[in-house]
TORZA-130926 format. One record per residue (C-alpha): z, x, y. Coordinates in steps of 0.02 Angstrom, whole numbers, padded with zeros to 5 digits, always signed. Layout:
ZXY ...
***
This chain:
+02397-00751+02584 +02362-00575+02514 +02463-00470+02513 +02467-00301+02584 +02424-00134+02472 +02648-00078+02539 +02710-00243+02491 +02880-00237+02472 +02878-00056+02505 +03049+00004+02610 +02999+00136+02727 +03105+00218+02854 +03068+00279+03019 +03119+00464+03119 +03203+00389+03262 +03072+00441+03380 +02971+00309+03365 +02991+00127+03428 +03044+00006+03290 +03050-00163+03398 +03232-00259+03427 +03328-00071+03330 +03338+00080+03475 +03255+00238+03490 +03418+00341+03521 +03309+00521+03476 +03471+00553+03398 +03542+00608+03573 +03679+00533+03683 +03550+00501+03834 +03468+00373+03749 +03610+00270+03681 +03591+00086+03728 +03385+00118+03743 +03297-00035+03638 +03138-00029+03563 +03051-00195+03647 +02893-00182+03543 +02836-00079+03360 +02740+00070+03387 +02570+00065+03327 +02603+00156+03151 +02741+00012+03125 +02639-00102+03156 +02525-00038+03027 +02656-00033+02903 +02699-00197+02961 +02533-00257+02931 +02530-00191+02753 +02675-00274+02717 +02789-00131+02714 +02972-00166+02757 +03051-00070+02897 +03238-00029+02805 +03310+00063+02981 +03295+00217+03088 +03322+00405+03021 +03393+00547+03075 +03314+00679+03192 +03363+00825+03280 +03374+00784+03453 +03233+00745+03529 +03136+00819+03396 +03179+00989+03454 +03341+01122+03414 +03407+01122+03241 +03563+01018+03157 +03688+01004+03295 +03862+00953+03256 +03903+00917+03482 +03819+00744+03459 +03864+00562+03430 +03778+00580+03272 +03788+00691+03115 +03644+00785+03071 +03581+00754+02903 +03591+00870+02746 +03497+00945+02579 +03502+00813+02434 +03476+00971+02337 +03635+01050+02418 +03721+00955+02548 +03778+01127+02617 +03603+01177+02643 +03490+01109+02792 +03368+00971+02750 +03214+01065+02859 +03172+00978+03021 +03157+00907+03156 +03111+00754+03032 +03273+00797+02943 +03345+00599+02892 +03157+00575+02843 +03134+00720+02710 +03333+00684+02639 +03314+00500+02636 +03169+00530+02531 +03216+00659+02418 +03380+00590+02379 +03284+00428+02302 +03349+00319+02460 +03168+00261+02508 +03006+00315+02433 +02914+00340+02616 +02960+00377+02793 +02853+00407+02930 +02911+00577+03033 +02825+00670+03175 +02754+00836+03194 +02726+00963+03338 +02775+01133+03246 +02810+01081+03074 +02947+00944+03082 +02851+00841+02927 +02806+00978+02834 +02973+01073+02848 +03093+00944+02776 +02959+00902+02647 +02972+01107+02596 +03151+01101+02616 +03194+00939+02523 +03037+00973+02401 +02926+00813+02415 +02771+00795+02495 +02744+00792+02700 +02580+00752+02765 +02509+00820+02966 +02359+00711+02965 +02220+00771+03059 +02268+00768+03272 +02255+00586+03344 +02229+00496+03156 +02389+00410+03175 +02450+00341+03350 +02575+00427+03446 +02587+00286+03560 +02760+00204+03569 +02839+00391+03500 +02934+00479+03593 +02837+00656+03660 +02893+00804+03632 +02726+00896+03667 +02562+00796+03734 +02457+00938+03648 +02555+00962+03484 +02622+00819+03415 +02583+00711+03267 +02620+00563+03175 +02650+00622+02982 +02684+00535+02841 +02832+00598+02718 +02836+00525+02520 +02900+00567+02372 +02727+00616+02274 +02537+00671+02325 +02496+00478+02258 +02638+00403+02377 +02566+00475+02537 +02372+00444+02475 +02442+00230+02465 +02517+00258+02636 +02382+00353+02715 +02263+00220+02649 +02364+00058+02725 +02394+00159+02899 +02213+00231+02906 +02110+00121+02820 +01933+00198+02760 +02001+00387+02789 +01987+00435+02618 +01826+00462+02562 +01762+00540+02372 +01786+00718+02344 +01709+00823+02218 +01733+01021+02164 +01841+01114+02301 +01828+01302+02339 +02023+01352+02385 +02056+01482+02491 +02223+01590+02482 +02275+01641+02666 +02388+01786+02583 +02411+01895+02726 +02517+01751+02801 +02663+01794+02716 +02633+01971+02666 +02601+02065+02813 +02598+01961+02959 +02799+01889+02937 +02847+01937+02751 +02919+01790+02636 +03066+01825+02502 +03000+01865+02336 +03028+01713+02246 +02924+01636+02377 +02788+01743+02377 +02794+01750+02163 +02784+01564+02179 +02646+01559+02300 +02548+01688+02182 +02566+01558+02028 +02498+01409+02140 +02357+01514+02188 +02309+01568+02014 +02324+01386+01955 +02222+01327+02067 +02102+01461+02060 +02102+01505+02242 +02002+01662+02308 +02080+01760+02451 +02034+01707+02622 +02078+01769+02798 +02105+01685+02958 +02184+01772+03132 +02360+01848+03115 +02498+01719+03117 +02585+01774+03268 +02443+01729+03385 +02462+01546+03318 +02648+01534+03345 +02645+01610+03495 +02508+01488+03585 +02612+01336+03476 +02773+01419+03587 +02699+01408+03739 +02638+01255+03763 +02753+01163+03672 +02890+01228+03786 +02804+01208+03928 +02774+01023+03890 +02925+00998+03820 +03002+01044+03989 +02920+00953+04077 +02941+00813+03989 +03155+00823+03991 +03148+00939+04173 +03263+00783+04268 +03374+00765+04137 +03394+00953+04122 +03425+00999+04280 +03541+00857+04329 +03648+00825+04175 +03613+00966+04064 +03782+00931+03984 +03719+00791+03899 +03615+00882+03775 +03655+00974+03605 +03686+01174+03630 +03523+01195+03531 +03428+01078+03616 +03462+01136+03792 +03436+01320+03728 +03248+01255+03636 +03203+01171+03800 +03258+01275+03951 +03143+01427+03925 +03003+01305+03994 +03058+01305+04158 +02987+01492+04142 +02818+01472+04085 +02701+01497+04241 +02520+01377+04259 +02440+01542+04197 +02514+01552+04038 +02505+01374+03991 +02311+01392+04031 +02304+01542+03963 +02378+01469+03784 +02268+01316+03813 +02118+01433+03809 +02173+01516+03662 +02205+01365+03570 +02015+01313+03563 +01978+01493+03512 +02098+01485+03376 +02025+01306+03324 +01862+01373+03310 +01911+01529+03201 +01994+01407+03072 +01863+01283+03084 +01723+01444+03041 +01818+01489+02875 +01789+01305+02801 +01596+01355+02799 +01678+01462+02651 +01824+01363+02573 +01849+01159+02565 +02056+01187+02561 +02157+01333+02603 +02333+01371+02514 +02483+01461+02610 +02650+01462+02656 +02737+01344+02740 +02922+01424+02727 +02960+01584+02717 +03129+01572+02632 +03228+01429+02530 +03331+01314+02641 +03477+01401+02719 +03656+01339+02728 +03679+01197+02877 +03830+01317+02937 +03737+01458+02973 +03716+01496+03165 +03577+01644+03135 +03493+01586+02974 +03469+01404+03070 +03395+01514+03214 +03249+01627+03097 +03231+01460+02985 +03082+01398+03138 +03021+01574+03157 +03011+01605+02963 +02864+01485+02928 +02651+01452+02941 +02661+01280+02993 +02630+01297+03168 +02458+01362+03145 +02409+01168+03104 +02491+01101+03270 +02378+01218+03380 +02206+01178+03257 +02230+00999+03236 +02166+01027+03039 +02290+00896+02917 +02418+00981+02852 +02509+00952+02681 +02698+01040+02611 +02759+01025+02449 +02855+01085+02326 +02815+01271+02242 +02942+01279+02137 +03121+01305+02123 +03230+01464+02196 +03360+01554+02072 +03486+01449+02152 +03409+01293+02115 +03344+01241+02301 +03155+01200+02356 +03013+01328+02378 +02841+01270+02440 +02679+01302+02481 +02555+01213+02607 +02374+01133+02613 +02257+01132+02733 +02087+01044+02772 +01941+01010+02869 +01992+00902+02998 +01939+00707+02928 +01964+00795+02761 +02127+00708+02693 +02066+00666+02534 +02030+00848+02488 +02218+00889+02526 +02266+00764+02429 +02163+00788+02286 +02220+00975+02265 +02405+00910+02283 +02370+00789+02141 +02323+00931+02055 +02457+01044+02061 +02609+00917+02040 +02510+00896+01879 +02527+01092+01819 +02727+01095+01895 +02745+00944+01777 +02776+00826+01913 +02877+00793+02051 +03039+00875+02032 +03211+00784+02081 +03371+00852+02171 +03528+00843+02033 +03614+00673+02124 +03743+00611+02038 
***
């Protein structure tokens, strides 16, 4: 029998998505005793590649909220710094790998939740373009928004994984013309400096010319919109008849949705096509386009307002509202020693270009870099 390109390969999964015969607890007291009676397509895949399913990871509930410490579960931490957050909502996904546990885990992604860990536990998180991976069989957090990503610990990791889950998505490549969306983190929501220095180095190493898309605050605010009003009414029974039963933060993440009238969900809908079509116009210029993904290192778990700005202080959502694949990684590192990153972004179908120009700049950093772990 051959055997499958992820032979042998342990991979863990966020536990949003149905591993058959181990539960799907979304990392939230509601769901205890809820087993997975079948694998979710993306297992399956894996499955099929011969990939071996090592357990469920940690989340933040319901993929939504921020580390809580009112659940049955702990939240997981930094490998870099266990006082510091991992990222999220993928949060067990990014540590897991990073700390050398498992060399791939599959996370989701609705406003970030691959691509922050992976910039907060410096490895690589791929958004694939919208729909490219199943999200049948995961549990929704936003119809509109969410994705299936792919977390590893190098550009070549994800490309084997991509290949065995999407088989024929990654075609040749040739020259790419990279295009530095600068503004993002200079004037539309400012980064720290050794962010921004370290996003400048990337951009001269890769040769990128400046490039301009709409201000970041009209992407995060359609993102906002519709993911809470999906997200509501996705948890609305549970939240209005045992709202007890949730985290702090993920009651507080989900309850504005009750708010958000028909006309402002169509309104954002509208928008989002408008949006996807401005993006979409500025690859008849550029093949990839660098930015930021966060706008600060990772901040310490134990830090109420820091926690709170940590999902403001990013250009990830952009991605969730376009559809276009998405890829974090590592920038460099901070002056006290934690993850800074950048992000990569494509033509939708265009994987192989984002992976190609990640290739190419682990290869000027050196490599992949490693947290200190004893």
């Amino acid at each position: 029998m051959p055997r499958g390109s992820l032979f042998g390969v342990p991979v863990g999964i966020k536990d949003v998505v149905d591993v058959a015969g181990m539960p799907t607890t979304c990392h939230s007291r509601l769901r205890i005793g809820h087993n997975a009676v079948q694998d979710a397509p993306v297992v399956a895949a894996l499955r099929e590649a011969g990939a071996i399913i090592v357990g469920k990871l940690a989340t933040h509930e319901f993929a939504i909220g921020g580390p809580s410490f009112d659940l049955p579960f702990p939240p997981a931490r930094n490998p870099w710094n266990p006082a510091h957050h991992p990222g999220g909502s993928s949060s067990g996904a990014g540590a897991a790998v990073a700390a050398g546990l498992i060399p791939l885990a599959i996370g989701t992604d609705t406003a970030g939740s691959v691509r922050n860990p992976a910039s907060a536990c410096g490895i690589v998180g791929l958004k694939p373009t919208r729909g490219l991976l199943s999200t049948v069989g995961v549990v929704p957090l936003s119809w509109s928004l969410d994705h299936v990503g792919i977390l590893g610990r190098s550009a070549d990791d994800v490309r084997i994984a991509l290949e065995a889950l999407a088989p024929g998505s990654l075609g040749a490549t040739t020259q790419l013309r990279i295009g530095y969306v600068r503004h993002f983190h200079t004037v539309d929501l400012p980064a720290e400096p050794e962010v921004a220095v370290a996003l400048d180095r990337a951009a001269q190493a890769l040769s990128a010319r400046e490039a301009e898309l709409p201000p970041l605050g009209e992407f995060s605010l359609v993102n906002r919109v519709i993911l809470q009003a999906e997200g509501y009414a996705y948890h609305a029974h549970d939240l209005r008849n045992r709202p007890e039963r949730f985290a702090r933060r993920t009651r507080d993440a989900l309850l504005p949705g009750e708010f958000v009238s028909s006309t402002d969900y169509l309104t954002a809908r509208r928008l989002q096509a408008t949006l996807t079509a401005s993006v979409e116009a500025r690859f008849a210029e550029f093949d990839v386009l660098l930015t930021a993904s966060s706008m600060t290192p990772p901040c310490r778990i134990d830090d109420d307002a820091a926690i709170g700005s940590t999902y403001l202080s990013q250009a990830r959502t952009p991605f969730n509202v376009t559809g276009h694949p998405a890829l974090a990684m590592m920038a460099g590192l901070s002056s006290e020693g934690l993850p800074l990153s950048l992000q990569l972004v494509a033509r939708c179908g265009e994987e192989a270009a984002l992976l190609q120009v990640a290739e190419r700049w682990e290869r000027a950093m050196g490599g992949p870099l490693r947290p200190p772990i004893d």
